[in-house]
MIMI-674317 format. One line per field, with one value per residue (C-alpha): residue number from 1; z, y, x. Coordinates in nm, 3 decimals, padded with zeros to 5 digits, always signed. Each point is the difference from the previous one (the first is absolute). Example, Ala and Ser with C-alpha at 12.3 -4.5 7.8 and 13.67 -1.06 7.14 Angstrom:
<rs>
resi 1, 2 .
zz +00.780, -00.066 .
yy -00.450, +00.344 .
xx +01.230, +00.137 .
</rs>
This chain:
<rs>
resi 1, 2, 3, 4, 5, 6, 7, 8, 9, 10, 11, 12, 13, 14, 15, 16, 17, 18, 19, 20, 21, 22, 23, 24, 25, 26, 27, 28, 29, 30, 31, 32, 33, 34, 35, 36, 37, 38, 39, 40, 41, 42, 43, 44, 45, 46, 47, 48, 49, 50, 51, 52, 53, 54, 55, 56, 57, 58, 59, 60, 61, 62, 63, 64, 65, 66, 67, 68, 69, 70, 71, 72, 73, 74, 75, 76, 77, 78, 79, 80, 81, 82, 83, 84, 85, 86, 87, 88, 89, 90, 91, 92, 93, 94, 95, 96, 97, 98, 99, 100, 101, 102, 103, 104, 105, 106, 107, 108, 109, 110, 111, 112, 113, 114, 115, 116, 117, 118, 119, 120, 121, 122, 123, 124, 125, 126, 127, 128, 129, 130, 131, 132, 133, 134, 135, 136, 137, 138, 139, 140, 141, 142, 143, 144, 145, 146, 147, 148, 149, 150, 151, 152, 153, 154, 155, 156, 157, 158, 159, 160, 161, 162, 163, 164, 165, 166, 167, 168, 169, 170, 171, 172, 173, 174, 175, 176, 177, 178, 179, 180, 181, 182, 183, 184, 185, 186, 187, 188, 189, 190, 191, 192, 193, 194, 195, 196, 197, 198, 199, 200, 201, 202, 203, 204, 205, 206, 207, 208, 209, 210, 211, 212, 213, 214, 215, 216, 217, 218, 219, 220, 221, 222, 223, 224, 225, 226, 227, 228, 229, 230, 231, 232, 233, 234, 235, 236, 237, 238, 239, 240, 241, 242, 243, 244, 245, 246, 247, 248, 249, 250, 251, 252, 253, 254, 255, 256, 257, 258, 259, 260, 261, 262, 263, 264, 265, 266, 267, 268, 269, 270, 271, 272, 273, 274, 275, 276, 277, 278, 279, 280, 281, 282, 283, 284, 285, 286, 287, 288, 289, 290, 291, 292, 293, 294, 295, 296, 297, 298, 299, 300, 301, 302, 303, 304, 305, 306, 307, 308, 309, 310, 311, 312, 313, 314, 315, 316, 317, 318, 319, 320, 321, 322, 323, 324, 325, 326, 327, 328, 329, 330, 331, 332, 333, 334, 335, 336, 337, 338, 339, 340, 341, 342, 343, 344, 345, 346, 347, 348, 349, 350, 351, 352, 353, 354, 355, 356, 357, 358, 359, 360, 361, 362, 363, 364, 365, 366, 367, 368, 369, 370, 371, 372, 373, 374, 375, 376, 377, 378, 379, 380, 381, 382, 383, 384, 385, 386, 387, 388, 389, 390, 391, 392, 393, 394, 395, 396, 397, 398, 399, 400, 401, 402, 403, 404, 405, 406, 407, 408, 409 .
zz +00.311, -00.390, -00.044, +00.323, -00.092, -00.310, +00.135, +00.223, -00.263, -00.220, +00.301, +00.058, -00.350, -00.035, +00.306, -00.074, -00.340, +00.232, +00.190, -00.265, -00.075, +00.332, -00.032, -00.312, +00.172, +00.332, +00.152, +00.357, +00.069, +00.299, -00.267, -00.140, +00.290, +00.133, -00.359, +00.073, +00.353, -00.045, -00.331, +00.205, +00.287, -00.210, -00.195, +00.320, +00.181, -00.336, +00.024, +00.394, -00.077, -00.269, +00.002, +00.406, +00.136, -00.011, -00.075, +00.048, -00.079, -00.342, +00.062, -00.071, +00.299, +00.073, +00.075, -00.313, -00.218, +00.133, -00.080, -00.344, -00.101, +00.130, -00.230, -00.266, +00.007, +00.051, -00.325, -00.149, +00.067, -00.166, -00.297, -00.125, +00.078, -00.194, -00.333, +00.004, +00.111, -00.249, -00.297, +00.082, +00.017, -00.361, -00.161, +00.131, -00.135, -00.333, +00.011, +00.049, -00.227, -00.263, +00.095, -00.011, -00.348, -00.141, +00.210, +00.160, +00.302, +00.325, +00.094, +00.131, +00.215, +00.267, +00.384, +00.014, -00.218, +00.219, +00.286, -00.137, -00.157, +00.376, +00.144, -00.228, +00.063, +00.384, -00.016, -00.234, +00.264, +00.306, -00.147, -00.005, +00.352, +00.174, -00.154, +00.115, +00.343, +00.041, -00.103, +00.265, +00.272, -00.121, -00.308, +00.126, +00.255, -00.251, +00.042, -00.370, +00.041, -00.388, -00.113, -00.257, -00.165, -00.186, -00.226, -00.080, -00.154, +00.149, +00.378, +00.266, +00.069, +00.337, -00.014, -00.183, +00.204, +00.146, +00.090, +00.042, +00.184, -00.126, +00.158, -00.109, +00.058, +00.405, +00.017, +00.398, +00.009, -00.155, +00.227, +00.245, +00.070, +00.262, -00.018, -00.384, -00.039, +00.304, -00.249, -00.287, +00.184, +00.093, -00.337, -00.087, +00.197, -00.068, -00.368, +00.212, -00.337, +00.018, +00.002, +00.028, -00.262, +00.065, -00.288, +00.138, +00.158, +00.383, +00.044, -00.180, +00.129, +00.351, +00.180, +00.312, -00.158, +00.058, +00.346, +00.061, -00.311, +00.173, +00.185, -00.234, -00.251, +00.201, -00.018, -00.355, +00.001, -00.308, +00.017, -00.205, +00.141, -00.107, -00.234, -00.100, -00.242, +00.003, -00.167, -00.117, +00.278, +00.310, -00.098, +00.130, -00.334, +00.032, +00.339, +00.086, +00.272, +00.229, -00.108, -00.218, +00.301, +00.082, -00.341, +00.069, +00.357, -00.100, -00.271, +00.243, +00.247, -00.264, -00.099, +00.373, +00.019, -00.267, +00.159, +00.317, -00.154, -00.148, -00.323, -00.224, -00.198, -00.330, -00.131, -00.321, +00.106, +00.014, +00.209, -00.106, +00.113, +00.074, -00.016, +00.009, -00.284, -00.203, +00.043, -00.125, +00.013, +00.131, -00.134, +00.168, -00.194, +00.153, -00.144, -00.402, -00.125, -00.377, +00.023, +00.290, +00.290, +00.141, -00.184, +00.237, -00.121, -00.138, -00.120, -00.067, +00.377, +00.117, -00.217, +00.060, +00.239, -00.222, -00.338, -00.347, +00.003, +00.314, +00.054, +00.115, +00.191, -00.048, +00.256, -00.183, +00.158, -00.381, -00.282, -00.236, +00.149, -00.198, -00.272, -00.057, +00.130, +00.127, -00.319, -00.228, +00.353, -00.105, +00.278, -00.016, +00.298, -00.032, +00.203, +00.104, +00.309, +00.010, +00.101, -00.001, -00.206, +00.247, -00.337, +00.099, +00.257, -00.246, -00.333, -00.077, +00.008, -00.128, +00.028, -00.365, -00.115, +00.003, +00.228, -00.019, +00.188, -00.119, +00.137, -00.301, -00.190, +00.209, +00.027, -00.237, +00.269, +00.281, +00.165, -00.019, -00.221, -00.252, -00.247, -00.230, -00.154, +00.176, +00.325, +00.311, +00.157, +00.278, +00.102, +00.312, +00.068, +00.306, +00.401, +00.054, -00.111, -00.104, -00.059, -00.060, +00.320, -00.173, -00.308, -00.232, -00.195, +00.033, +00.340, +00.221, -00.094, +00.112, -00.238, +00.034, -00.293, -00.004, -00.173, -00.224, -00.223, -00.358, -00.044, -00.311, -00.299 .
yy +09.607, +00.161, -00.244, +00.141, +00.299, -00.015, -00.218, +00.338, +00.249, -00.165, -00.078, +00.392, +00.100, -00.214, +00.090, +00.373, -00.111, -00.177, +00.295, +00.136, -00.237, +00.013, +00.323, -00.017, -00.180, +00.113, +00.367, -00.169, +00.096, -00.276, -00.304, +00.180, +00.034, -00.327, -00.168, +00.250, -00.135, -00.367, +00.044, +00.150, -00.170, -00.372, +00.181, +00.098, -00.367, -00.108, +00.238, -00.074, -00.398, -00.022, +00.315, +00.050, -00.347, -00.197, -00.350, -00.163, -00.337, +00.092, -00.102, +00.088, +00.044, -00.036, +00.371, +00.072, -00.226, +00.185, +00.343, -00.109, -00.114, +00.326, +00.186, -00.205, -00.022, +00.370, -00.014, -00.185, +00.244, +00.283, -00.178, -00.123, +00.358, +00.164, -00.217, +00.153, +00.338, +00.046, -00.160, +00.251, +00.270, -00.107, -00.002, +00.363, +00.123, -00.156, +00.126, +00.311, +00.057, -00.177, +00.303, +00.237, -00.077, -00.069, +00.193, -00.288, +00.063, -00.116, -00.238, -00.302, +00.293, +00.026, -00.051, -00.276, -00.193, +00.045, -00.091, -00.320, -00.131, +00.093, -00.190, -00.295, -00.005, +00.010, -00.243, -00.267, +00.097, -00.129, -00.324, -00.125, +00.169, -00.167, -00.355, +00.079, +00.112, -00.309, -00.229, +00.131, -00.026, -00.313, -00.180, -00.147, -00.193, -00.076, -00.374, -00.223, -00.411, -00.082, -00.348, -00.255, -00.323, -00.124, -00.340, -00.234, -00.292, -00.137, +00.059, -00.240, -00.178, +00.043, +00.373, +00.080, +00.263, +00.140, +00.344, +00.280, +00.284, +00.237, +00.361, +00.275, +00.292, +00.045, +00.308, +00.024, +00.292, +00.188, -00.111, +00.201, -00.173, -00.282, -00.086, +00.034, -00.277, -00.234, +00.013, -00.137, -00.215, -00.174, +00.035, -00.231, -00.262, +00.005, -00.122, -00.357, -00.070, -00.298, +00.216, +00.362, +00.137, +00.388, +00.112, +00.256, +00.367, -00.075, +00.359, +00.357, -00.012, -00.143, -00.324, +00.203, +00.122, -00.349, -00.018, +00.188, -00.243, -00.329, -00.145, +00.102, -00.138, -00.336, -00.096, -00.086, -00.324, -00.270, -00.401, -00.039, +00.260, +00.359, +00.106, +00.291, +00.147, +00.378, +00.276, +00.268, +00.276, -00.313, +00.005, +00.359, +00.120, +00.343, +00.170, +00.058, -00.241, +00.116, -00.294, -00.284, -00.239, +00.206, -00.094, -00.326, +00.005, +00.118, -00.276, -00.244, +00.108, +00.042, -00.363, -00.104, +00.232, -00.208, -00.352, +00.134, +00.064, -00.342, +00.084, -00.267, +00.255, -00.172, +00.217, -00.178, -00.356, -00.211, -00.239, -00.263, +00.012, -00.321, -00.128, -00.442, -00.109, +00.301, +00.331, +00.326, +00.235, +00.333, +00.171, +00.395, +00.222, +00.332, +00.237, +00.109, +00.309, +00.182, +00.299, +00.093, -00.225, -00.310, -00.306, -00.259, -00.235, -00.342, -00.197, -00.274, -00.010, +00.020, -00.312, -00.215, -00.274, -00.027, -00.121, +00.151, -00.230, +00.121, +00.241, +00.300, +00.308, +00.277, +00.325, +00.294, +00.344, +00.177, -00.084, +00.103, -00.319, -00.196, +00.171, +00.005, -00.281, -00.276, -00.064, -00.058, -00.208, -00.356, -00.136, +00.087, +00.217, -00.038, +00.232, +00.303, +00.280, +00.362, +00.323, +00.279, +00.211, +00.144, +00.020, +00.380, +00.052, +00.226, -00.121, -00.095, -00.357, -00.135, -00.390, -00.086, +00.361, +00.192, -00.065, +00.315, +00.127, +00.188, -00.288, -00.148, +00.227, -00.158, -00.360, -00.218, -00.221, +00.234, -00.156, -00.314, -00.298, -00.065, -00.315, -00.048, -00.266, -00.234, +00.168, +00.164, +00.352, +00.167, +00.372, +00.044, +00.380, +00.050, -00.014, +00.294, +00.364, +00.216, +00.343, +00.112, -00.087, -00.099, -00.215, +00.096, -00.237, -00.239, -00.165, -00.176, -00.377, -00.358, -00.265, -00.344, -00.260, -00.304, -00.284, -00.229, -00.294, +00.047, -00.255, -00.216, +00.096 .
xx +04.499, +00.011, -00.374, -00.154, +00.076, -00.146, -00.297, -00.076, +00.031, -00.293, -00.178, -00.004, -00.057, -00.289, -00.122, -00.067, -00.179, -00.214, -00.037, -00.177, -00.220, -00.134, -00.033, -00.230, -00.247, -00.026, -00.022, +00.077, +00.325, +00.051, -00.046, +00.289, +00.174, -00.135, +00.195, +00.353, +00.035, -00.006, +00.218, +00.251, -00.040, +00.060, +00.286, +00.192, -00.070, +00.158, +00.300, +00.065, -00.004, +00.228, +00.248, +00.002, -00.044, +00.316, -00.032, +00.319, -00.156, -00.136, -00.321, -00.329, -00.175, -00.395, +00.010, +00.209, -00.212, -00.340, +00.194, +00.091, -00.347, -00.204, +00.238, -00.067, -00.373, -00.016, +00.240, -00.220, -00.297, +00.168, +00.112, -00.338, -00.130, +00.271, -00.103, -00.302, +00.019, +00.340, -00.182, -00.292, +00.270, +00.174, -00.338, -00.096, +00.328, -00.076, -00.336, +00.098, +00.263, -00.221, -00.300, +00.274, +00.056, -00.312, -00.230, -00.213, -00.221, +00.159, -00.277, +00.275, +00.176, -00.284, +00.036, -00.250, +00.217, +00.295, -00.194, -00.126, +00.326, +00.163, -00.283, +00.021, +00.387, -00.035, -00.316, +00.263, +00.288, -00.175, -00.032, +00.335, +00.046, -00.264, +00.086, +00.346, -00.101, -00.259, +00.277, +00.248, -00.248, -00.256, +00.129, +00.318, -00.182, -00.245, +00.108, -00.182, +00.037, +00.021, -00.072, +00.162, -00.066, +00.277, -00.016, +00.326, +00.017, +00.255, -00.143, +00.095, -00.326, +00.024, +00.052, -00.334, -00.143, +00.277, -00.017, +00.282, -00.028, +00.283, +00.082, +00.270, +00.167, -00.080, +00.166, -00.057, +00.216, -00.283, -00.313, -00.185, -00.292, -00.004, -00.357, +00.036, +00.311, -00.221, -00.281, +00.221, +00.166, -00.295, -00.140, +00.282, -00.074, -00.361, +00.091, +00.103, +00.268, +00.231, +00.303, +00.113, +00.283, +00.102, +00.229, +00.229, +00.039, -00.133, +00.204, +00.047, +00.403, +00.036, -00.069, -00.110, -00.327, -00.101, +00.019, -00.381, -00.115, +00.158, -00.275, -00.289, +00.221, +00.029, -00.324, -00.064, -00.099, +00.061, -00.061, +00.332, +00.212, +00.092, +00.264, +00.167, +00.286, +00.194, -00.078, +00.235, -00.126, +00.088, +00.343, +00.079, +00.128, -00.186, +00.132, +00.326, +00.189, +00.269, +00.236, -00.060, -00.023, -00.302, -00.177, +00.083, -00.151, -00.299, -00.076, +00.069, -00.237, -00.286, +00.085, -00.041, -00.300, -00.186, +00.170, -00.214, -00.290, -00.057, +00.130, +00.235, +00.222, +00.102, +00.296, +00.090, -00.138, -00.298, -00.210, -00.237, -00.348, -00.106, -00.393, +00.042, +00.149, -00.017, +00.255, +00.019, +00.352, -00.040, +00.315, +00.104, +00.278, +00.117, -00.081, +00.088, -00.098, +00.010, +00.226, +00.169, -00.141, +00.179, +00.076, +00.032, -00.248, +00.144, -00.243, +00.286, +00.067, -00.367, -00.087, +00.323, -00.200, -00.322, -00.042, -00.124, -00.345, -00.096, -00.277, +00.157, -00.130, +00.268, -00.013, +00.233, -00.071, +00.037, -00.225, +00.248, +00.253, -00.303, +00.020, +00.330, +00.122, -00.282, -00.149, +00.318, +00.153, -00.016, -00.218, -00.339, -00.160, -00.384, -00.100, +00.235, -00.107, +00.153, -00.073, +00.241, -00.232, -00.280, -00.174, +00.123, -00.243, -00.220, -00.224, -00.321, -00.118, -00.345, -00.012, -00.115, +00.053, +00.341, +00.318, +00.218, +00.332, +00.269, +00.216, -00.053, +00.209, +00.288, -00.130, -00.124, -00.213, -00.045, -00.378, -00.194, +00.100, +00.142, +00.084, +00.305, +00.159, -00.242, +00.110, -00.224, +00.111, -00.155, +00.114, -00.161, -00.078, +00.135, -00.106, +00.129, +00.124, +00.331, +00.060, -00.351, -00.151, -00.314, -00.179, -00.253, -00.189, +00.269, -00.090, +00.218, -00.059, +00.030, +00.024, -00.214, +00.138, -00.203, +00.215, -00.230, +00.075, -00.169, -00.257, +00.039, -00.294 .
</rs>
């Protein structure tokens, strides 16, 4: 309560500085008016979701998400408008005092200054806002299909040219576009891989937000089967259960959700993947987080039936279970898939250029892949969305791995 509360107080504060600057540069009072309605209008939604709507379960609802994120955005607005207009506001003090002093003409004290700073503030302002607003609506739809070779040496021959397609973080509590998830879906299965590996979070809390998802879902289509592992959201750790029996319940029936839809759920074990003579191990942890998230993985107990030479495939929901623990584990994984990360759902990514999130402040391999210690990571962006109902430059993304066997030179 004390944080919204204080959340509303600069949101007001900042919002009559804005005033201002509106002011400046228009003599319309309805833009004005126009900007005072919808700020109040987003702050009250805001207010009514989280201080007068009870939710019993804890959760954070579609409704409460949307809520959230308009207040932010519009947060957002003011804050990059308030740089500006209270840097112009410190210099004009200093300005003056300095003229005061030494006599100086006022030439940086004009209107048409004013104007133009609150112009340039409001112009900068809208930036962020729109890419926000695009996101919510466009960008986390904005399904990408991104494409890896990877080389090993020590390649079963008969796996050369064996392709992965790898998904994350499905987050079907969140969606609200049918046509949207049909279109992905059969994006998917357009990539015609060998086998399908999702690595954890189907849900935001509860099994149930499956059921609308369960025969899209169903579909997905893989020569070699599909295979999945848990993230830390699909064990219910987030909302509160009426009884512990309850928690239980619901685990069960997202385990016998993914059992219906086709889906092998490796929770710490393995399977071989057989091609003739030749086998690779596909090895799935629960999930093992840095911090406070769940440490069920056991990489001991996932790799009891195969052996160290093997070529080994591990699915871990939380990059930082490989950095942690895969790489100083004794086996070696060659290629590892997580997720977890959403790459935050906001940066800026230029193939060749720049790759930027402020995820990576939190995780040391938080999109793409990655090599260490002779070892392969992918951290798949995401399928879907949480909390912010949108993405913004960080798309939602399925992964195609192509498995080759390094040619001798």
């Amino acid at each position: 309560m004390i944080r919204i509360v204080l959340f509303t107080l600069l949101y007001l504060i900042l919002g009559l500085y804005v005033v201002q600057g509106f002011k400046t540069i228009t003599k319309n009072p309805w833009i004005v008016y126009l900007y005072i309605s919808l700020s109040v209008l987003v702050l009250l939604n805001f207010l009514y979701q989280f201080v007068i709507v009870e939710g019993s379960s804890g959760a954070l609802t579609r409704v409460k998400t949307y809520a959230f994120s308009f207040f932010v955005i519009l947060l957002v607005f003011k804050l990059v408008t308030v740089i500006f207009l209270f840097s112009e506001d410190v210099f004009r003090f200093l300005f003056a005092t300095y003229s005061k002093f030494f006599g100086e003409d006022k030439v940086f004290s004009m209107p048409d200054r004013r104007k133009f700073i609150s112009t340039l503030a409001l112009g900068i302002a809208a930036i962020p806002f729109g890419a926000l607003l695009y996101g919510m609506y466009k960008g986390k739809y904005n399904f990408k299909v991104l494409k890896y070779d990877l080389e090993y040496d020590d390649l079963p021959d008969s796996f050369d040219g064996y392709q992965i397609t790898q998904i994350s973080d499905v987050h079907s509590g969140s969606f609200d576009n049918r046509e949207k998830i049909e279109y992905a879906i059969n994006l998917i299965n357009e990539q015609k891989s060998d086998i399908l590996l999702f690595t954890g979070d189907m849900v935001n809390n509860k099994a149930e937000e499956m059921y609308p998802w369960k025969d899209l879902f169903s579909t997905l289509e893989a020569k070699d089967g599909k295979f999945s592992v848990l993230g830390n959201h699909d064990y219910g750790d987030y909302v509160k259960w009426p009884s512990k029996e309850a928690k239980v319940e619901n685990l069960k029936e997202l385990k016998k959700i993914q059992k219906e839809m086709g889906f092998h759920l490796l929770l710490n074990d393995s399977k071989y993947i057989i091609k003739g003579e030749d086998k690779i191990a596909l090895v799935g942890v629960e999930n093992w987080g840095k911090g406070g998230f769940k440490k069920a993985g056991d990489l001991h107990k996932a790799t009891s039936k195969i052996n160290n030479k093997d070529f080994k495939i591990l699915m871990s929901h939380d990059p930082s279970h490989w950095e942690q623990k895969v790489i100083k584990h004794p086996y070696h994984y060659h290629l590892t898939l997580s997720g977890h990360t959403h790459g935050m759902q906001f940066g800026i990514e230029i193939p060749g250029w720049i790759k930027w999130s402020p995820v990576k402040w939190r995780y040391t391999y938080w999109a793409g892949i990655y090599k260490q210690a002779g070892q392969f990571i992918n951290v798949n962006r995401g399928f879907g969305f949480l909390g912010y109902p949108g993405r913004v430059g960080i798309w939602p993304e399925i992964t195609v791995i192509t498995l080759k066997k390094k040619k001798l030179t």
